[in-house]
C-alpha positions in Angstrom: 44.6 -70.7 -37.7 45.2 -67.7 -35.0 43.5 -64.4 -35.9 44.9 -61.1 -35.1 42.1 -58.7 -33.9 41.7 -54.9 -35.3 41.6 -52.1 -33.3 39.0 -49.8 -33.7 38.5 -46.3 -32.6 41.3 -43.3 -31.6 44.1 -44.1 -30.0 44.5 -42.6 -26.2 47.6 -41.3 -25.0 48.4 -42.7 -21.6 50.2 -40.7 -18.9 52.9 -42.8 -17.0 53.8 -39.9 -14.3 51.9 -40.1 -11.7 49.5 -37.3 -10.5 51.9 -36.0 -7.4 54.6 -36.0 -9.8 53.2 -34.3 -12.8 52.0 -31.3 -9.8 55.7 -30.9 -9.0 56.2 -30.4 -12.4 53.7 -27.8 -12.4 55.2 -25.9 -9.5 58.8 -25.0 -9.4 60.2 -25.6 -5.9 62.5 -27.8 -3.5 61.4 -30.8 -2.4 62.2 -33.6 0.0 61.0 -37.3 -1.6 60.3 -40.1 0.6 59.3 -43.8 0.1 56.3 -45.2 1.8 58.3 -48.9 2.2 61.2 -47.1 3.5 61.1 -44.9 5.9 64.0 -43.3 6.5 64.3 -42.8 2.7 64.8 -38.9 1.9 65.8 -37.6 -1.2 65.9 -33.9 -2.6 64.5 -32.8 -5.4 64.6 -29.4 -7.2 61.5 -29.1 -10.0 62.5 -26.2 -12.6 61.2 -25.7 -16.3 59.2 -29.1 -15.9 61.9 -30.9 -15.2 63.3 -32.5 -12.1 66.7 -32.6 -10.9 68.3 -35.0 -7.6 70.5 -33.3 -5.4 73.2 -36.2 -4.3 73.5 -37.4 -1.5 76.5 -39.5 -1.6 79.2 -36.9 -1.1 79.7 -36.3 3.0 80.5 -33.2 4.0 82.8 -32.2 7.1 80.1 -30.2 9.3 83.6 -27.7 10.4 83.7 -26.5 7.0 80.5 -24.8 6.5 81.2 -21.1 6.8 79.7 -18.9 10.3 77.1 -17.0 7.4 75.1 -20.3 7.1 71.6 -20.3 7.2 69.7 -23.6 7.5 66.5 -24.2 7.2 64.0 -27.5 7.7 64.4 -30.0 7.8 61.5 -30.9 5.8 60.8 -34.4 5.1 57.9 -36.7 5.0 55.9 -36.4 7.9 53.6 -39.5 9.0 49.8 -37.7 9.4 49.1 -37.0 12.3 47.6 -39.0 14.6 44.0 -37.8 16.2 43.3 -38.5 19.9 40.6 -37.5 22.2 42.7 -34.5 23.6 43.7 -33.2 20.7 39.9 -33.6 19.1 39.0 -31.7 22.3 40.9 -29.0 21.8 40.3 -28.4 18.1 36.7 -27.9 19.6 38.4 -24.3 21.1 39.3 -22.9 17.8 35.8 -24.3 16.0 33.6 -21.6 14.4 30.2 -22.2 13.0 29.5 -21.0 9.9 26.4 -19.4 8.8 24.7 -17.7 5.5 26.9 -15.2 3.5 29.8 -16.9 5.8 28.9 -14.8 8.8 30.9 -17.0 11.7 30.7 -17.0 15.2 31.7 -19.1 18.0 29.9 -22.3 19.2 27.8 -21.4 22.3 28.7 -22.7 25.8 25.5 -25.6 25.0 26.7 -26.2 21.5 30.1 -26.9 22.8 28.9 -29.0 25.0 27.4 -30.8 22.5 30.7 -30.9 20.2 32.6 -32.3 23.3 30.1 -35.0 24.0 29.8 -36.2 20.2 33.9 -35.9 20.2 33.9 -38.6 23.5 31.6 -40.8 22.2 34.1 -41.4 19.0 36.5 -42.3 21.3 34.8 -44.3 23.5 35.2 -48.1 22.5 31.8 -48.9 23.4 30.8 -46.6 21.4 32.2 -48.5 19.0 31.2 -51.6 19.7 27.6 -50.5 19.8 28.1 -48.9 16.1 29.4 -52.5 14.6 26.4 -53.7 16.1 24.2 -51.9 14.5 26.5 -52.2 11.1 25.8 -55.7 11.5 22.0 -55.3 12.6 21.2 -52.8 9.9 23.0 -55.4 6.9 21.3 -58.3 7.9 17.8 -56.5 7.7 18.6 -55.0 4.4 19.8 -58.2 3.3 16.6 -60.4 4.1 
């Protein structure tokens, strides 16, 4: 004999849209979708009066027919993040301010930028590295016995 179980309690409505989606919702605009598995995937998308519309992009156009008045602008697309490096980490040290109480901020001082720059080139140094999993690994197996 199968038994059927009761459900007890309130139902909960469940949102299928996903977070990013439900925010374009939310904001009226333009906007170029991508596809993480496919890369070269671009789609626009116009979000008005929470709903979203697809501009096609199946109909070619003849690039000598667009009038002299055009204006163009982008192209925006998905843009892979950027990668950091130890130059460009380095030179973000330049445009960092420290920030004090009541957000008073001032410029690192020639000693603390030193300091920035050193802890920067240590995060890039491989045996850096190395010596961190080390420790990792040190610091488990204490804990762990």
């Amino acid at each position: 004999m199968a038994r059927n179980p009761i459900l007890i309690g309130q139902p909960e409505e469940i949102d299928l849209v996903q977070p990013q989606v439900r925010a374009m919702l939310n904001n009226e605009g333009f906007y170029i979708g991508g596809d993480t598995k496919q890369a070269r995937l671009m789609v626009a998308l116009v979000s008005q009066g929470g709903r979203v519309f697809c501009l096609k992009v199946d109909t070619e156009l003849d690039p000598s027919r667009f009038l002299p008045s055009l204006t163009l602008h982008g192209p925006y697309g998905p843009q892979p993040p950027a990668m950091m490096d130890e130059k460009r980490a380095i030179a973000f040290i330049e445009q960092f301010e420290i920030v004090g109480d009541n957000n008073v901020s001032r410029e690192p001082s020639d000693e603390e930028k030193f300091v920035l720059r050193e802890f920067v080139l240590q995060l890039f140094d491989p045996q850096t590295l190395d010596d961190l999993n080390r420790e990792e690994g040190v610091g488990s197996s204490s804990s762990a016995g």
